[in-house]
Every structure is written in structure tokens, then in C-alpha cells.
C-alpha positions in Angstrom: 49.3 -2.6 22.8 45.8 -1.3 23.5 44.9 1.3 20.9 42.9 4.5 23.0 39.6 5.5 21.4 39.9 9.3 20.0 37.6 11.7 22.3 34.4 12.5 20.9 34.0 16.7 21.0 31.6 17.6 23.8 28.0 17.7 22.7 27.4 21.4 21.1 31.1 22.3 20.9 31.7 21.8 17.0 35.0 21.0 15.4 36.6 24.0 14.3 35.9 23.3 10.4 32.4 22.0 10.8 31.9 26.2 13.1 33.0 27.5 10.4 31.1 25.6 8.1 27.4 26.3 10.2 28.4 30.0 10.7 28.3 30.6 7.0 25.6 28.6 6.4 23.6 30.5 9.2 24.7 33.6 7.6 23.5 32.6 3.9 20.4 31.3 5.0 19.3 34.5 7.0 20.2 37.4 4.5 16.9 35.7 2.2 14.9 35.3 4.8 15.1 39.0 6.8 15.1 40.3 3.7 11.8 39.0 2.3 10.1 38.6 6.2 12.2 41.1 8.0 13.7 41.1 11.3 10.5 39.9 13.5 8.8 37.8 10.9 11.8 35.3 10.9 12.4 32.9 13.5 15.6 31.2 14.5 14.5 28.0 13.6 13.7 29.4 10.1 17.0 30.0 9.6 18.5 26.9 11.3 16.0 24.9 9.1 17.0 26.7 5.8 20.6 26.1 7.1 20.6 22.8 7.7 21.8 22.7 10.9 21.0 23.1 15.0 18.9 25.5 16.1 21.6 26.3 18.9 24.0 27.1 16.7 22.5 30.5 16.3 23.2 31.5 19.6 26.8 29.9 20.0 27.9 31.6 17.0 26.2 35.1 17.6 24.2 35.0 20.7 20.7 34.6 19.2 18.8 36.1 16.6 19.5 39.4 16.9 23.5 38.9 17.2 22.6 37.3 13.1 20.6 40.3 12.4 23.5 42.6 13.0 26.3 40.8 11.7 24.7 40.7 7.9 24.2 44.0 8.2 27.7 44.5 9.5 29.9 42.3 7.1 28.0 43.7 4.1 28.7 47.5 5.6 32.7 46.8 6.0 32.9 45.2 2.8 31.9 48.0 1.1 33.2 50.4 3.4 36.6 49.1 2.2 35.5 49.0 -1.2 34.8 53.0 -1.1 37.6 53.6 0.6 39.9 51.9 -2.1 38.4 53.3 -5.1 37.9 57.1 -3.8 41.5 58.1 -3.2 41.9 62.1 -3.4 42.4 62.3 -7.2 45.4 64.6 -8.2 43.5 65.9 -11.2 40.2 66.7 -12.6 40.1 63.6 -14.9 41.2 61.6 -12.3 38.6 63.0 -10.2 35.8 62.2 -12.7 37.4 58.7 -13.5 37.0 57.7 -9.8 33.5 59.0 -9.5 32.7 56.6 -12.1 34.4 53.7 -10.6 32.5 54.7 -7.8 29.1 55.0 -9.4 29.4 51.4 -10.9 30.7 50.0 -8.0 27.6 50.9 -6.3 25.0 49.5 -9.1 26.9 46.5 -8.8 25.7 45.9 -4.9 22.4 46.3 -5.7 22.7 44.0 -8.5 25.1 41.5 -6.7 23.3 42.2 -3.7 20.2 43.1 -3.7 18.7 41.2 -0.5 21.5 42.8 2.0 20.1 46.0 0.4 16.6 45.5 1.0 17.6 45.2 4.5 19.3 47.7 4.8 16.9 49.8 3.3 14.5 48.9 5.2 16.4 49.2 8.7 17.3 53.1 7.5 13.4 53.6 6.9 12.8 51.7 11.0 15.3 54.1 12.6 18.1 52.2 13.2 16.4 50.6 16.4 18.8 47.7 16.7 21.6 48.7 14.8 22.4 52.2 14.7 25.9 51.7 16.3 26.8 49.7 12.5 25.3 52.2 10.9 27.8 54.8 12.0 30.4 52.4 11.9 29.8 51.7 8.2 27.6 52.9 5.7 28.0 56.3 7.6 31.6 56.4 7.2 31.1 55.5 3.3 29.1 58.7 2.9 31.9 60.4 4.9 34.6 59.0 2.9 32.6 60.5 -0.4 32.3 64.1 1.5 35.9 64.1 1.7 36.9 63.1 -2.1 34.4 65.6 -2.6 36.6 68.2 -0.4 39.9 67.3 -1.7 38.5 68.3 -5.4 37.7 71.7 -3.4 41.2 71.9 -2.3 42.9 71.2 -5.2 40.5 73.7 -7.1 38.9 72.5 -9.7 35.6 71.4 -8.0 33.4 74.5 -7.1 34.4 76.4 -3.9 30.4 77.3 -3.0 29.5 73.7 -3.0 27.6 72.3 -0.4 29.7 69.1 0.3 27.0 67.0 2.5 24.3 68.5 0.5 25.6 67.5 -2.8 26.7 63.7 -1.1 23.1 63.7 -0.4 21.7 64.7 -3.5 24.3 62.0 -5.4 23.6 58.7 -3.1 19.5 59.6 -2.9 19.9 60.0 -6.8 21.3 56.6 -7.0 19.8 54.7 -4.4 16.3 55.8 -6.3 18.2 54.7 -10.0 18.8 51.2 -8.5 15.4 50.3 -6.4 12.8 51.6 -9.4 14.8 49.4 -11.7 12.8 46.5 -12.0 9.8 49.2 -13.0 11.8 50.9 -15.7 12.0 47.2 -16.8 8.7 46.6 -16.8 7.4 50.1 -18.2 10.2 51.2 -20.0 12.1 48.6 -21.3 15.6 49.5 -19.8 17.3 47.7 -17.4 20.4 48.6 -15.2 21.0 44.1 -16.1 22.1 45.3 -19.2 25.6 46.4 -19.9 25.8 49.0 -22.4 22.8 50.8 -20.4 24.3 50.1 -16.9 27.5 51.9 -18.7 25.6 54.8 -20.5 23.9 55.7 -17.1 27.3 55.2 -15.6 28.3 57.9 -17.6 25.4 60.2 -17.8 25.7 60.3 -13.8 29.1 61.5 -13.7 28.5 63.8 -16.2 25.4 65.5 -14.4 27.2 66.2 -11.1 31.2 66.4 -12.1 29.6 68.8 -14.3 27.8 70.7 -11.7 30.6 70.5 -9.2 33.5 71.8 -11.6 34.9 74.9 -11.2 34.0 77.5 -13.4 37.1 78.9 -14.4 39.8 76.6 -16.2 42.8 75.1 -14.2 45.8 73.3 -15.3 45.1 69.6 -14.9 
């Protein structure tokens, strides 16, 4: 009985494991790269170089360059969309208001830790405009601050958060706060000594942070917890 040679896959059609395998790997190896050369300083071949595999993989898996661009941008956004939107639950008391801001807090020095080239790009998208990925934007990181705003209004509601606050002023004044904490770290190391690397400071400025604004969004009169 004749045995039948298997079929080779068609030249550029990867196996299913070895797609999955050069989409990651594409992935990986572009995050570094726009985040040190940004968007136009990085070419395909760059990234297909630093991935180790075929240039044209880039544009089977997400239709060139930009299609890459978006998609880091994108997976980091609904990861941590999800993230907020599992740790900021409208908390039934004050304590358990404060308790989730804090969760919050470090959950968001721990991106920029974990994280930091995604932020850079990010960053540095929000200070170009959005020009290629605005439509994320909303989808994402917009919705986080959203999803703050209203843990912020449910503490309204249940009245033991300040009834004259300014919800969107004071969600801006708490992620522009943070967002400044995070990036100047690597100076306060430098000058200061004091490093958000280290745990017992990461947790005292933890705590100082939701101390400063719980503080200055509670209500002034007491309420039963």
C-alpha cells in the first residue's frame, strides 16, 4: 500500500500554533521598539527582525504596521480597563470606599512599574492627539476614567462623599496627580533617594494618596457606615 505524502501548508499560510506563536512574538518585539523610536521611527522589518520571523507576517496578522501600532495600545487598554472595572465596584460604605481607592491606586503604580514601555506609548500618543488611534482611546482608557467618575458618584449617592464635588474635575486632578507620581520616579531616585521600586514606600504613598483625596472628598458631617 502506497503511503500519501502529508500536504505541505501553502507558502505564507502558517499552521495555526506556529500564527499564534509569530503574532505574539510580533507583539513583544514592537511594544520596545515604538516605545523607545515611536510610531514612525520603527520600521516593519525592525520588528520582524527583533521577532524573529517574516516580514509579511506583520501584515497577515494585522494588516501592516499600523494595524501593530494599535493593537498594543489596544490589548494593554482592555486589560486594564477590566482591571478598573473589577476593583472599583460601588462600595457600600465609606471604608469600603477608601479600601477600593487604594486597590485602585496600587493597581495603577503597578502598570507603570510592570509596564512601563506600553505607558510611554501611550503617553506619548495622548501628547500627539490621538491621530491614529483616538477610536481606542475612547474605547479604553477613556472608559477607565469614566468608570472612576462613577465610583466617585456612587460615594455621592450613598452620602458620605461631598455633595459639591466636582466629579470629572476631581478624576482629573487624582489621575494627573498620579500619572506625574509615576513618570518623575526615576528622578526622585536619583535626587531624592525614594523610589516607587521599593515596597514600604510604594505602600506609604499608597496610603498618603488615599488619604489626601478620600479626605477631601468626604462628607463633612458623620454618617452611619
Amino acid at each position: 500500500m502506497t503511503r500519501k505524502t502529508p500536504k505541505k501548508p501553502k507558502a505564507g499560510r502558517p499552521t495555526a500554533g506556529a500564527s499564534e506563536d509569530a503574532r505574539e512574538l510580533l507583539l513583544k518585539a514592537a511594544i520596545p521598539l515604538f516605545a523607545k523610536k515611536g510610531y514612525a521611527g520603527t520600521s516593519v522589518k525592525d520588528i520582524a527582525d527583533r521577532a524573529g520571523v517574516n516580514v509579511s507576517l506583520v501584515s497577515y496578522h494585522f494588516d501592516g504596521k499600523e494595524g501593530l501600532y494599535r493593537t498594543c495600545i489596544e490589548n494593554f487598554g482592555k486589560n486594564r480597563l477590566a482591571a478598573t472595572e473589577r476593583i472599583l465596584q460601588p462600595a457600600a460604605t465609606r471604608e469600603e470606599f477608601r479600601v477600593r481607592l487604594e486597590m485602585f491606586i496600587d493597581d495603577l503604580m503597578v502598570w507603570f512599574d510592570e509596564e512601563p514601555d506600553l505607558c510611554s506609548i501611550v503617553q506619548r500618543e495622548a501628547e500627539m492627539g490621538f491621530e491614529m488611534t483616538r477610536d481606542v482611546f475612547e474605547q479604553t482608557f477613556v472608559k477607565i476614567f469614566m468608570t472612576f467618575i462613577g465610583f466617585v458618584e456612587a460615594g455621592q449617592k450613598k452620602k458620605y462623599l461631598r455633595h459639591d464635588l466636582d466629579t470629572e474635575i476631581a478624576g482629573r486632578f487624582f489621575f494627573i496627580g498620579l500619572v506625574h507620581i509615576t513618570q518623575k520616579d526615576e528622578k526622585a531616585k536619583k535626587l531624592l533617594g525614594i523610589s516607587l521600586e521599593d515596597p514600604a514606600y510604594r505602600k506609604k504613598m499608597k496610603n498618603q494618596l488615599s488619604l489626601l483625596f478620600f479626605e477631601g472628598m468626604q462628607a463633612k458631617d458623620k454618617v452611619t457606615k
